[in-house]
Structures are given as structure tokens and as C-alpha cells.
C-alpha positions in Angstrom: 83.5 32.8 -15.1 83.6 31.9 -11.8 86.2 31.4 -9.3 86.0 29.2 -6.4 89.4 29.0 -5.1 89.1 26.3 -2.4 87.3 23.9 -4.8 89.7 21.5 -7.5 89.0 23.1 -11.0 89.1 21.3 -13.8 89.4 22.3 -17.2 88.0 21.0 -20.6 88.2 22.7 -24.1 88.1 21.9 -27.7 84.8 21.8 -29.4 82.9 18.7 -30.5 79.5 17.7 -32.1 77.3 17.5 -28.4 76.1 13.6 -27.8 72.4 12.9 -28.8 71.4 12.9 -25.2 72.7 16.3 -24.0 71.0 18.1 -27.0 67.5 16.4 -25.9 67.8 16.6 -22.4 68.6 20.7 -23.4 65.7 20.4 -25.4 63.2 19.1 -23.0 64.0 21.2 -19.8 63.6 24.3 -22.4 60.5 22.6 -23.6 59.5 22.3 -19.6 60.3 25.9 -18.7 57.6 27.2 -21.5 55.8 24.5 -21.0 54.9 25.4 -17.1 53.4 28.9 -18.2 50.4 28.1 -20.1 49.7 25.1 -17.8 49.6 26.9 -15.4 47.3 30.2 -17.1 45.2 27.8 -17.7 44.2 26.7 -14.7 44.8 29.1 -12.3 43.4 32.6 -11.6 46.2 34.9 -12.2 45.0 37.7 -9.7 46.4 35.2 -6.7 47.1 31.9 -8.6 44.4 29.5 -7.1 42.9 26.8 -9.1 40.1 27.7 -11.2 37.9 25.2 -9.9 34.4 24.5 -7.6 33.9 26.3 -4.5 33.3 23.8 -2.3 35.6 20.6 -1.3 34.5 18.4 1.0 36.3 16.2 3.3 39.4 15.5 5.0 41.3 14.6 1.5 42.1 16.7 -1.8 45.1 19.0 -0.5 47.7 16.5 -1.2 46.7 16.5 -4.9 46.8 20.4 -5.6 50.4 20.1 -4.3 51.4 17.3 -6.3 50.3 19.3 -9.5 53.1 21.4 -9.3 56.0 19.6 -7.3 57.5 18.9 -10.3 58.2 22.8 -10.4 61.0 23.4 -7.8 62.4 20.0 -8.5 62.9 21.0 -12.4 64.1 24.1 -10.8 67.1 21.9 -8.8 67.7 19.9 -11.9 68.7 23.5 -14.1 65.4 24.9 -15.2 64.5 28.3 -15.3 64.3 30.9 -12.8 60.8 31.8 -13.0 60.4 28.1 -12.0 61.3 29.0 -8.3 58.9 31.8 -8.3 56.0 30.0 -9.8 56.4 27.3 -7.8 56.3 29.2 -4.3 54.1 31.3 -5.0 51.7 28.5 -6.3 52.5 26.5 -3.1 50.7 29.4 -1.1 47.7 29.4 -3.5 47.2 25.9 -2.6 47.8 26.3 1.0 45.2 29.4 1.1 42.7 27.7 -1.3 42.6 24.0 0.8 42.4 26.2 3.8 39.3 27.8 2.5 38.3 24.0 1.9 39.0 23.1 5.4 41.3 20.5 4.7 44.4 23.1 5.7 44.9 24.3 8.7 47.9 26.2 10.3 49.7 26.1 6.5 49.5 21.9 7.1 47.0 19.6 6.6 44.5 19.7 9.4 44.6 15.6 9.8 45.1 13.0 7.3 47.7 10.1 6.4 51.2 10.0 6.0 50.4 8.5 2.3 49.1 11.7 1.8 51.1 13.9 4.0 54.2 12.5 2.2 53.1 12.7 -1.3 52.2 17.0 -0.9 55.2 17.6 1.6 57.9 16.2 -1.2 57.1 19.7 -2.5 58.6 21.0 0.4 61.5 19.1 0.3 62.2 19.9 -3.2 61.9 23.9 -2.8 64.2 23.3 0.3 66.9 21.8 -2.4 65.8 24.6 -4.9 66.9 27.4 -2.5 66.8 26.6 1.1 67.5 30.5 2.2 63.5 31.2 1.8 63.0 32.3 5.6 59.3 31.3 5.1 59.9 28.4 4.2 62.3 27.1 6.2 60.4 28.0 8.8 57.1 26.1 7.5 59.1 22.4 7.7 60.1 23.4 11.5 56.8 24.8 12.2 55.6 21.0 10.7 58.3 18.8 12.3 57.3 20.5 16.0 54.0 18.7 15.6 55.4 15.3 15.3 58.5 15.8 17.6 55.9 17.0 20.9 57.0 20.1 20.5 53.9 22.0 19.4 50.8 21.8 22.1 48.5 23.0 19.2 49.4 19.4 17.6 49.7 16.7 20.0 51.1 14.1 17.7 53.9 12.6 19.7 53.2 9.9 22.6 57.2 10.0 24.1 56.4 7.6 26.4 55.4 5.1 23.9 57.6 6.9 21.0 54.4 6.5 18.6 52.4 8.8 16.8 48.8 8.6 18.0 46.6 7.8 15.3 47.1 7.2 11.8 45.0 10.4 11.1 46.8 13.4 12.1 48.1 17.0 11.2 48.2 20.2 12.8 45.1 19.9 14.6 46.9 16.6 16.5 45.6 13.2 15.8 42.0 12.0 15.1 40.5 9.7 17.2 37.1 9.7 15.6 36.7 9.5 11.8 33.0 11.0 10.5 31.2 10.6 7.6 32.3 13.9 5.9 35.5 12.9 6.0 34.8 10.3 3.4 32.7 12.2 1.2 35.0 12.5 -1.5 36.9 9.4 -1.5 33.5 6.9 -0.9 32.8 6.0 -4.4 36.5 5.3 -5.5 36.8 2.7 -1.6 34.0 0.8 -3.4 36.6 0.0 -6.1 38.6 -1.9 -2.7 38.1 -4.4 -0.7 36.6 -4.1 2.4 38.4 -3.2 5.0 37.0 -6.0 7.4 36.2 -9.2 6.3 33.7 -9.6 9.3 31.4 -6.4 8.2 28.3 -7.5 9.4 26.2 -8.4 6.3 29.1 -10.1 4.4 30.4 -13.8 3.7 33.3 -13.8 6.6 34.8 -16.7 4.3 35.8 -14.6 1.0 38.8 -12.2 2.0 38.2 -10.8 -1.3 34.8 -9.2 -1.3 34.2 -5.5 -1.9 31.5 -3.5 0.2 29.6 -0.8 -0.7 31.0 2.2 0.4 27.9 4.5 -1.4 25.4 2.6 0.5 24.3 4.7 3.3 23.9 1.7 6.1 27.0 -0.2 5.0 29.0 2.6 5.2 27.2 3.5 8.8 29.2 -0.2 9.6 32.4 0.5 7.7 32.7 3.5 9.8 32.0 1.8 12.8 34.4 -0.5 12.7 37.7 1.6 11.2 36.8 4.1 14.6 37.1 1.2 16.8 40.0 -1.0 15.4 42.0 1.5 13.1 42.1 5.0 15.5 43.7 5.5 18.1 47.2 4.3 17.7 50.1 3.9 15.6 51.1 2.2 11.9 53.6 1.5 10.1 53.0 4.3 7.3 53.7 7.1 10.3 57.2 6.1 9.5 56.9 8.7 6.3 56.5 10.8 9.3 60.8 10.4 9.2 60.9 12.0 5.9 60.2 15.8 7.7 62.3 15.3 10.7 64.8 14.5 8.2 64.4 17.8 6.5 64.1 19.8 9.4 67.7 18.3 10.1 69.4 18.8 7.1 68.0 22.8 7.9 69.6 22.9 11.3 72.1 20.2 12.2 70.3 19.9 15.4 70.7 16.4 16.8 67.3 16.0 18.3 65.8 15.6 14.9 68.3 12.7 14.1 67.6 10.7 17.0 63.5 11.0 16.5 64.6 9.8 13.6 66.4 6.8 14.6 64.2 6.3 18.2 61.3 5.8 15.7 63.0 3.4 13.3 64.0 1.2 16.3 60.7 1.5 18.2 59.2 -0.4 14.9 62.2 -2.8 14.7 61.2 -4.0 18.7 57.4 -4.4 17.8 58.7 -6.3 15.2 60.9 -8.7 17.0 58.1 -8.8 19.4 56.0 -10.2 16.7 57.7 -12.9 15.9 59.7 -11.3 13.0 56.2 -10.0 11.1 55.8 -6.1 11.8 52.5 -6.0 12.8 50.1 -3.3 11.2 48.4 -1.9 14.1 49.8 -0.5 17.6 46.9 0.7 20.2 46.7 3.5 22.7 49.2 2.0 25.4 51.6 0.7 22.9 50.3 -2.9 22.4 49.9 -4.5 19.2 46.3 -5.4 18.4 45.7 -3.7 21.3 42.0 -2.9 19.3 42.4 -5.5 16.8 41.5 -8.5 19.6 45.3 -9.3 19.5 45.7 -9.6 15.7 49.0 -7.8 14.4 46.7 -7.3 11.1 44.0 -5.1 9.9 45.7 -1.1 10.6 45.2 1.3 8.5 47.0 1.4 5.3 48.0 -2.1 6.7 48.6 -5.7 5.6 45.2 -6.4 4.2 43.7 -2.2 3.4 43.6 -1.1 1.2 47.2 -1.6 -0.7 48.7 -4.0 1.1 52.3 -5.4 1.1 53.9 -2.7 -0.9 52.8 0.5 1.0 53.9 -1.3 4.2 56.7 -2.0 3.3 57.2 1.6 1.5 56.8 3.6 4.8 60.0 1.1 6.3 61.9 2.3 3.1 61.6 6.0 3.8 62.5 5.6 7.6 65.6 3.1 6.7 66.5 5.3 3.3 66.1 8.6 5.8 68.2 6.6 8.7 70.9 5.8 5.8 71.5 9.6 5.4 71.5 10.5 8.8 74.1 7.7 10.1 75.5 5.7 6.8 74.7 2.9 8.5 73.3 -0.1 6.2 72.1 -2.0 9.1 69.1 0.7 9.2 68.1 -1.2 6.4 67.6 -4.7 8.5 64.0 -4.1 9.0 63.0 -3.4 5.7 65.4 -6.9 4.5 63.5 -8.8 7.2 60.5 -8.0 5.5 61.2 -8.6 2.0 62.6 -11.7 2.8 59.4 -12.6 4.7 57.2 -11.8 1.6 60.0 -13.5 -0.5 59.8 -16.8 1.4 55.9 -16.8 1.1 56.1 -17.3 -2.3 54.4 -19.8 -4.6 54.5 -20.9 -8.2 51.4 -20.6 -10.5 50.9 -21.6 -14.5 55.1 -21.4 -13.9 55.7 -18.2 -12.3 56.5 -17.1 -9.0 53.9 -14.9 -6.8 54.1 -13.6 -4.0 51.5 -12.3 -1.6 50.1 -8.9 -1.8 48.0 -9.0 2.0 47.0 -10.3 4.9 43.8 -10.9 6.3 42.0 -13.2 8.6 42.5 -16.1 5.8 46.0 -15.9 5.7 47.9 -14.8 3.2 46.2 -13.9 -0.4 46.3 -11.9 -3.4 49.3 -13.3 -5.2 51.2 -11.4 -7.5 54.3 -11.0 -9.2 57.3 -9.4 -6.9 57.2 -6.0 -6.7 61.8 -4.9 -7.2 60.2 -1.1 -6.4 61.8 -1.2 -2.3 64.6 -3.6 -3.2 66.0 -1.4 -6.1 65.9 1.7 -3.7 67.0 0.0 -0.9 70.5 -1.0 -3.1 70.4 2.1 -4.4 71.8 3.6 -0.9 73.5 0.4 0.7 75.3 -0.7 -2.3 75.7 -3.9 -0.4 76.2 -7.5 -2.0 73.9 -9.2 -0.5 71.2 -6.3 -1.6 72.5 -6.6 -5.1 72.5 -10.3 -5.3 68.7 -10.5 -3.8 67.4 -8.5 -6.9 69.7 -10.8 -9.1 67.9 -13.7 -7.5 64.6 -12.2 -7.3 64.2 -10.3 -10.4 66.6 -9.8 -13.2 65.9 -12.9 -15.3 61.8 -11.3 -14.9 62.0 -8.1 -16.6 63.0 -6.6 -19.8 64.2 -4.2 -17.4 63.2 -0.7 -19.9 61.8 0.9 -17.1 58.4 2.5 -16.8 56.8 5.1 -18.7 53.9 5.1 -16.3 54.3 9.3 -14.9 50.6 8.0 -12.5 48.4 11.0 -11.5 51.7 12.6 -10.5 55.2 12.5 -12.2 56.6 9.3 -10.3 58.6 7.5 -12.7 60.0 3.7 -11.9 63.6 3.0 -11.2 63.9 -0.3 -12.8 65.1 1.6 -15.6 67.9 3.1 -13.7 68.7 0.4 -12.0 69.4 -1.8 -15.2 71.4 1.1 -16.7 73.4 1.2 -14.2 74.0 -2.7 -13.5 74.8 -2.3 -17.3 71.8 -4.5 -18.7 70.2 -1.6 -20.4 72.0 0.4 -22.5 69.4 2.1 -24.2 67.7 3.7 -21.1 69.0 7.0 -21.9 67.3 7.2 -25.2 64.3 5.4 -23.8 64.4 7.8 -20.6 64.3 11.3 -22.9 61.5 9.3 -25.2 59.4 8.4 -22.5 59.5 12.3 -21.2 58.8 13.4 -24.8 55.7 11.2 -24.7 54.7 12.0 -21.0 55.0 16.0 -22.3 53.0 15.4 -25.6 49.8 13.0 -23.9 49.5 16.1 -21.1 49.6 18.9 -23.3 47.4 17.1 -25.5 44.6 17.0 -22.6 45.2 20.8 -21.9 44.5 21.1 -25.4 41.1 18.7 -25.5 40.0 19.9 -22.1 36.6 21.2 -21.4 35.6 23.9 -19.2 33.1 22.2 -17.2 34.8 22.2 -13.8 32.3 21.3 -11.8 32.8 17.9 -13.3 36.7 17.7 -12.7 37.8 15.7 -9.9 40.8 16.7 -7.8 43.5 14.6 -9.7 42.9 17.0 -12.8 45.8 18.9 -13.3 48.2 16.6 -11.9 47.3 14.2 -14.7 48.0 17.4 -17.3 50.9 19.2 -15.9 53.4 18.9 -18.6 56.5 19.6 -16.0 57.8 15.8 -15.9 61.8 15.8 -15.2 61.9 12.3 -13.4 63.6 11.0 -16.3 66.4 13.3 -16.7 67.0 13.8 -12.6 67.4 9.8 -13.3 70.2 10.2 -16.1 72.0 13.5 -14.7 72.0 12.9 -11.0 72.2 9.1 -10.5 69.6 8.3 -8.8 66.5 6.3 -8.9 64.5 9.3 -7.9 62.7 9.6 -5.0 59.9 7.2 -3.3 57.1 8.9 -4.5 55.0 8.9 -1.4 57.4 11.1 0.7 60.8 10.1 0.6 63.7 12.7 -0.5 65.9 12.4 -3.4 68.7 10.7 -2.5 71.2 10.8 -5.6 75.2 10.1 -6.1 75.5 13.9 -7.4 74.5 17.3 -7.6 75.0 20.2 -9.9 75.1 23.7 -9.4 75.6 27.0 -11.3 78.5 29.1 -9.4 78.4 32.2 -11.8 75.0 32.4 -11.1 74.9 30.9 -7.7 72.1 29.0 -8.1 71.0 25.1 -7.8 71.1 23.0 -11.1 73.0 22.6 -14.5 74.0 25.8 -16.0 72.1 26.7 -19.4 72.8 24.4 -22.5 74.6 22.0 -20.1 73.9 18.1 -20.3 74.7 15.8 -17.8 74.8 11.7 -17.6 76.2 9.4 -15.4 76.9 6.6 -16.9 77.7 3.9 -14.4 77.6 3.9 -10.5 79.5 1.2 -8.1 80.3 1.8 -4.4 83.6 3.3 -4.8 82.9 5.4 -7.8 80.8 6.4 -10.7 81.2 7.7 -14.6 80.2 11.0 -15.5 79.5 13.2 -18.7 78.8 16.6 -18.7 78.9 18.1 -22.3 78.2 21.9 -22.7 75.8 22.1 -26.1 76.4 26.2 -26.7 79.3 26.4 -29.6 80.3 30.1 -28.6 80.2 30.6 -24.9 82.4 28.5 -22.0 80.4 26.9 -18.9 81.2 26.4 -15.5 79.7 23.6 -13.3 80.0 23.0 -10.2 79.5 19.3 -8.8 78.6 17.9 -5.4 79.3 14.6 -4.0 75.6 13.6 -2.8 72.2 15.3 -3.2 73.0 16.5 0.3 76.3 16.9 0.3 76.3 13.4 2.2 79.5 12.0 0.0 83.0 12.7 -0.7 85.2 12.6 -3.8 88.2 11.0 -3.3 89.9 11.3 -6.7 89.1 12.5 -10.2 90.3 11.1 -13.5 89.2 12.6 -16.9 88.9 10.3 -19.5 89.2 11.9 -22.4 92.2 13.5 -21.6 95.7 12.9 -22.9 96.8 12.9 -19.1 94.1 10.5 -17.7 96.6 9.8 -14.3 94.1 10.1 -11.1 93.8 13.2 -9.1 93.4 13.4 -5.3 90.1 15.4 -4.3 88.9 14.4 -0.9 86.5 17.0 -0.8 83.0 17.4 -1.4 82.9 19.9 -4.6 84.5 19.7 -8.1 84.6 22.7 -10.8 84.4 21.6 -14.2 85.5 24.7 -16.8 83.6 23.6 -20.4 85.1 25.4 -22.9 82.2 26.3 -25.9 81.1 23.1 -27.5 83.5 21.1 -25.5 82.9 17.5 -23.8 84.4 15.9 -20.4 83.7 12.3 -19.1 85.4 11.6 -15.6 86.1 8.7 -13.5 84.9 10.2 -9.8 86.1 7.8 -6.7 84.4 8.7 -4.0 83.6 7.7 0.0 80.0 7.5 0.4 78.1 8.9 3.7 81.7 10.5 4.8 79.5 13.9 5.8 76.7 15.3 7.3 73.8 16.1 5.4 72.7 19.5 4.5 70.6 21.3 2.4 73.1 24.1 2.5 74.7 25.7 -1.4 78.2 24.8 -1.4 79.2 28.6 -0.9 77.2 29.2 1.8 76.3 28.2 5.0 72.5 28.5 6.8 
């Protein structure tokens, strides 16, 4: 057992048959941890762990998805899996950074220049190994080494304008920013961009009266134009998704405590806010060299890259303002961090229309107007609530959403693991009581369709693109991070994992659940939440220790235990909670707790930095 003196222990004995849910979410991490191995045998080459794949790989994109085929390692790790999920995951990180370097799409251990779409879906890894154990020297060092070249720090990486407080071109990365695109950069990705919409609706060649024609990337001469145009109008200067740029300075914070990194964070945020105001309440898409909007685009606030109109649209705009605000949140508990993302919705919102009886809303901008309507997207409201757990948040997704869904969730794990919050979000609002068994189903399901492909694949590698083993690593604990930490998860393109709690093992002073321990939180509101935590082994005792926050961000201010005889409240205010399960035996509490009362670290409860 463990003993943690300056932490409120609490006790629980008497055995009882374990709920339904503890015994599968047991089931599946063990089912993860053995899972992990042969995936990973399979693919790699076990002398230094690099993909068994081409030689070659052209272009300025593919890095992002190596990493993404095995993020789901450290965060299983964080969650309670096994130990040789830490090592794997590590070491596998460098065989991807060494391998992509070979590529030339790495360079100095960081992509050499790309997005922050694509920066922020390979760096989560990052984040999550800095959770899983945040002592790794090597790595802690590697998210400072990566924050200098955004912060101006780093000559080698001239990112940073401070006079402008902008990043200086939406292609960047440790060789600075890119303020020429070529040809090979595209070779890859050409054939999937003639699946979008032009970027342009004025390419040369092309009816300037139909927003919604595609062009030809394949085509040598169109493509020769495409080009053309994206170097003069979309590089140099600064977009909105650079705001996942917030997501690493947020890390290298939580690392150090150092206040530069907060206010980067915050400088940033606010500089976008301004443009925003500047622009009539719109946040425009594009920011030239000196800092002016449309300052390439002939004055129009539209057309950047990854902007209004190319080639996503409304919801990755608005998705790189969520990361900033969610990051902001942490860093200041502050809800009004959160204004420019709710101007913004509500901008979209009030654009809407009905069709055949339904509400749409737009999905971009070109120079028609507004176009491609759609249903609402809840994805940056329900994260957004999530973290403010404000009223007038709730009461825009009532109003917006609840009488539109079915509100199950998504089963849809995408060529990575992300895993909707809808789900969650129901659950917790208590209009989906069933998400627990549909959230352990859907990862049962997710598990057998991978392994399934690993079973039926071929060995013809020259023909696998580089989404293949993202689409069959069997490693999915979305699902049950949902259920055990309270939390939506995190935005999948770069944001951390904000959650109400935390679990670590203090006997074996390590991250996540001890072994055969299950863990639900059954409802959330902003003053408390309801907890769960069952211990599924008949013979042996468990300790657990909670944390108020993924971060240690919150603070319990009282526990109650509900299925105790004596179920009077008792005082906490303090960030940590023991929990002693006797074998077999159950606890559900009643935690109160002050939100955003601390600063936020990734440091273990026992130990500092």
C-alpha cells in the first residue's frame, strides 16, 4: 500500500459483483496492451523500429501521419495501460522522427515546414508522452527546443514577427517559414486536392461564376496556375490555423512555469481578436507581410490558407480559435478567452437558412458569398462548454442542437483514433444514459475492424499510402479516457486533453488507473461531478490516487461517498484524493470542486520538475 500522508485518504471495503462497465473497460485496456505488440511487429523493423515501408517519400507532407499511428500509445499509457506502452511509444516516436528525416520532411527532430493542421495532429503525441511521464530529459527538452521556433527564440527558425505578433507564413517548421511553395511539395497530396475545390475561383481557365468547381490538380499546366496563385495570395503571412501554434507554448509552460510562454499565449489570442474587430466582427482568413488583412488578397479578408473557402472551411477555422481559447482557459480561467470563438459561432449561426425544413448553415466563403450549406456542426460548441461551463454556452447547444441528434455519439475513430464528444456531452447533460455501454461497444468494434485489416493485409507496400497503419492500429482508448476522465477528449488536430480528473498509481508511482481498476464519472456540473471507481480483482486491495484536472488545473473542495453509511461531506481543498479499494470493493463519491483554482502543470503529484 501506499502512503501519502499529506493527501485525504479515503477508505472503501467490502466486496461486491464489479459493474458491467469496469469489467469491460479492464477488459479492453488488457486487450489494447497485447494488442499494440503484434501491430506493431508487423509493421515495423524490429532492429530500430521504422516502418516497413518504400524508400522514398516525397514532399513536404507524410510525417504527421507516422506519428499519428501510434499517439494512441502514451495516451493509453496515461489512462492505466501497460508499462511497455511508454517504452514502445518513445522509442517508436524516434523511429519516426529518424525515418521522415531520411524522407526530408523532418528536420532538426520537427517538421522542416508544414501547417499547423498537420503540426498539431503529430505534436499531440508529444503532449500525451509529456502526461505519460514528463521526467524524460529528451523529451522535455524536444517541446522547448520546438516552442523557441515560434516564440523568436531560435535564429535557425525564424517563425515569430514580434513586431506584428504573427507567425510568418502558414508554412513553417524548423527551417522558419516558407515563402515559396514548389511543385514537390505537392507531390503526394496532388491527386487527393483534386477531390477539393479549387482554391481560387478565378483560376484562369475556369467559370469565375461556380464557387463550387474542382480543378485539376494532376494536370501539369493547371497545377503550374494553382501554384501560382497560392505563392502569391496564401504565403507570406499569417492565418488563423497558426493559432494551434498555442497548443506548444502551452506545453512548454505547463514544463516550466515560465510566464513568457503564457503571455505568447495570450498576445497571440488578442492579436486575432483586434484583426477581428478590425474586420467588422468576421476574423478574416489571411494577414500579409506588414500585418494587413488582404494585404495579398486585393483587400479581401477571404481566401488564406486553410481559410474560409480552402479547402475545409468553417469548421477548421473556427477549430484553430478553439485550441487558442481552450489553451487560454487553462492558462488564466478566464471564460472571456472564449469571446472570439462565441463571436464566431454566433456569426455562422445567424447565417443560417432553412431547406426541405431543416436548418443549414454555411460551410465557406468565397467570392459568391456565403455557400455550401450544411447541418451545424456542435464539434467547437460542445468543447467550448466543456471548459466554461457557462449558461449561456449550455443554452446555445440547447438551442442549436439538442432536439437534432440522437445524441449516441460517434463511432467514427477517422484515419486516427479521434472519437466525437457528442456522446459525452449527452451523458453528461443526462440525455444518454446508455453511452457507457455504447462507448466500450464502439471500442470493441473499432479494435475488431483494425485487427481485422492487419489480418487481411497484403504485403505489397509499395502500394500503401501513408495513412496505412493509422487506419489499423488497434490502440483506440478515446472512449474510455471519455468515461474515466470526464472529458470530451481532446480536439483532434492539436489541442491537449483537458479533463475534470486524473488518475494515478502511487504504489507504483506511475500515471493512470492501477491494474483491474475501473473508473466512470457519471455526471459533471460546475461545482462538482459523480465518480465511480470499482476495483475488479476479488483478492488484492488498490490504491488510487485522484487529481482535480488533467493538469492539476482544479481543486477539490469537499468529498462525500455515497455508498457509505456516513455520507456527511468532507472538507478537501486540495488538489489530490487517495481512494483505499479493498479487494472487489466499490466507491462512488460526490467530488465539489473549484475549477481553474491552480496553475497548470504537467508535474506527478509527488513530485516536482
Amino acid at each position: 500500500m501506499s502512503e501519502f500522508p499529506s493527501f485525504p485518504t479515503i477508505e472503501a471495503n467490502g466486496r461486491s459483483i464489479p459493474p458491467d462497465w469496469a469489467v469491460q473497460q479492464r477488459f479492453l485496456i488488457d486487450q489494447m496492451n497485447r494488442s499494440a505488440v503484434p501491430f506493431v511487429e508487423r509493421y515495423t523493423r524490429p532492429e530500430d523500429g521504422t516502418f516497413v515501408w518504400r524508400k522514398e517519400w516525397p514532399g513536404m507532407d507524410g510525417s504527421d501521419d507516422g506519428y499519428e499511428s501510434y499517439l494512441s500509445f502514451p495516451l493509453l499509457h496515461l489512462l492505466g495501460g501497460g508499462d511497455h506502452l511508454d517504452d514502445m511509444g518513445r522509442r517508436l516516436w524516434d523511429a519516426v522522427t529518424w525515418q521522415f528525416t531520411q524522407y526530408g520532411q523532418v528536420h532538426r527532430e520537427f517538421d522542416a515546414y508544414y501547417d499547423w493542421m498537420h503540426h498539431g495532429e503529430c505534436y499531440t503525441y508529444l503532449y500525451y508522452m509529456a502526461m505519460s511521464n514528463p521526467y524524460v530529459h529528451r523529451d522535455r527538452q524536444r517541446i522547448l527546443n520546438f516552442a523557441a521556433m515560434y516564440t523568436g527564440e531560435d535564429p535557425d527558425a525564424p517563425n515569430w514577427d514580434s513586431e506584428h505578433k504573427m507567425i510568418r507564413s502558414p508554412i513553417n517548421g524548423s527551417k522558419g517559414p516558407c515563402f515559396e511553395m514548389i511543385a514537390d511539395d505537392w507531390s503526394t497530396h496532388r491527386p487527393i486536392l483534386a477531390n477539393y475545390l479549387a482554391p481560387y475561383e478565378d483560376l484562369e481557365g475556369h467559370d469565375a461564376s461556380d464557387p463550387m468547381f474542382k480543378a485539376d490538380w494532376d494536370d501539369d499546366e493547371t497545377f503550374g496556375k494553382i501554384l501560382k496563385q497560392m505563392n502569391g495570395r496564401m504565403v507570406p503571412g499569417d492565418v488563423p490555423l497558426n493559432l494551434n501554434a498555442t497548443t506548444l507554448i502551452t506545453a512548454a509552460y505547463m514544463l516550466t512555469g515560465e510566464d513568457k510562454y503564457k503571455q505568447w499565449v495570450l498576445d497571440y489570442l488578442q492579436v486575432w481578436a483586434d484583426r477581428t474587430k478590425q474586420n467588422d466582427g468576421i476574423i478574416p482568413d489571411n494577414v500579409g507581410p506588414n500585418g494587413k488583412i488582404g494585404e495579398l488578397m486585393g483587400g479581401k479578408w477571404w481566401g488564406g490558407y486553410y481559410g474560409w473557402r480552402w479547402p475545409h472551411g468553417v469548421r477548421i477555422v473556427l477549430e484553430g480559435i478553439l485550441n487558442a481559447s481552450c489553451n487560454a482557459m487553462l492558462l488564466t480561467g478566464d471564460d472571456s478567452v472564449f469571446d472570439l470563438l462565441r463571436s464566431q459561432v454566433d456569426l455562422i449561426w445567424s447565417l443560417r437558412k432553412e431547406e426541405d425544413g431543416a436548418i443549414k448553415v454555411p460551410g465557406k466563403h468565397g467570392d459568391c458569398g456565403w455557400f455550401l450549406y450544411g447541418d451545424p456542426d456542435p464539434h467547437h460548441y460542445l468543447y467550448m462548454y466543456d471548459l466554461t461551463q457557462s449558461d449561456q454556452d449550455l443554452e446555445r447547444i440547447r438551442e442549436r442542437f439538442q432536439g437534432r441528434s440522437a445524441w449516441r455519439g460517434s463511432p467514427w475513430f477517422g484515419k486516427g483514433a479521434g472519437y466525437g464528444p457528442s456522446g459525452w456531452h449527452a451523458y453528461a447533460e443526462k440525455l444518454n444514459p446508455d453511452f457507457p455501454a455504447h462507448a466500450l461497444e464502439d471500442t470493441y468494434l473499432a479494435m475488431i475492424s483494425r485487427l481485422q485489416k492487419i489480418d487481411d493485409d497484403d504485403d505489397n507496400i509499395e502500394e500503401w499510402d501513408v495513412h496505412h497503419w493509422q487506419q489499423r492500429n488497434p490502440v483506440v482508448p478515446e472512449p474510455i479516457i471519455q468515461m474515466a476522465m470526464g472529458s470530451p477528449s481532446s480536439v483532434y488536430h492539436g489541442g491537449h486533453l483537458h479533463s475534470r480528473l486524473r488518475y494515478f498509481d502511487p504504489c507504483r508511482k506511475r500515471a493512470g488507473l492501477p491494474e483491474h481498476v475501473g473508473a466512470l464519472v457519471e455526471s459533471v456540473s460546475p461545482a462538482d461531478l459523480t465518480l465511480t471507481l470499482a476495483n475488479t480483482d476479488l483478492l488484492e486491495a488498490r490504491d488510487i490516487l485522484v487529481q482535480a484536472g488533467g493538469f492539476a488545473e482544479h481543486e477539490f473542495t469537499e468529498v462525500k461517498q455515497l455508498n457509505s453509511d456516513d455520507s456527511s461531506p468532507t472538507s478537501i481543498h486540495g488538489q489530490h484524493l487517495v481512494v483505499r479499494l479493498g479487494p472487489a470493493a466499490q466507491a462512488k463519491f460526490k467530488l465539489g470542486m473549484k475549477r481553474y483554482a491552480h496553475q497548470p502543470t504537467f508535474n506527478f503529484p509527488w513530485r516536482e520538475a
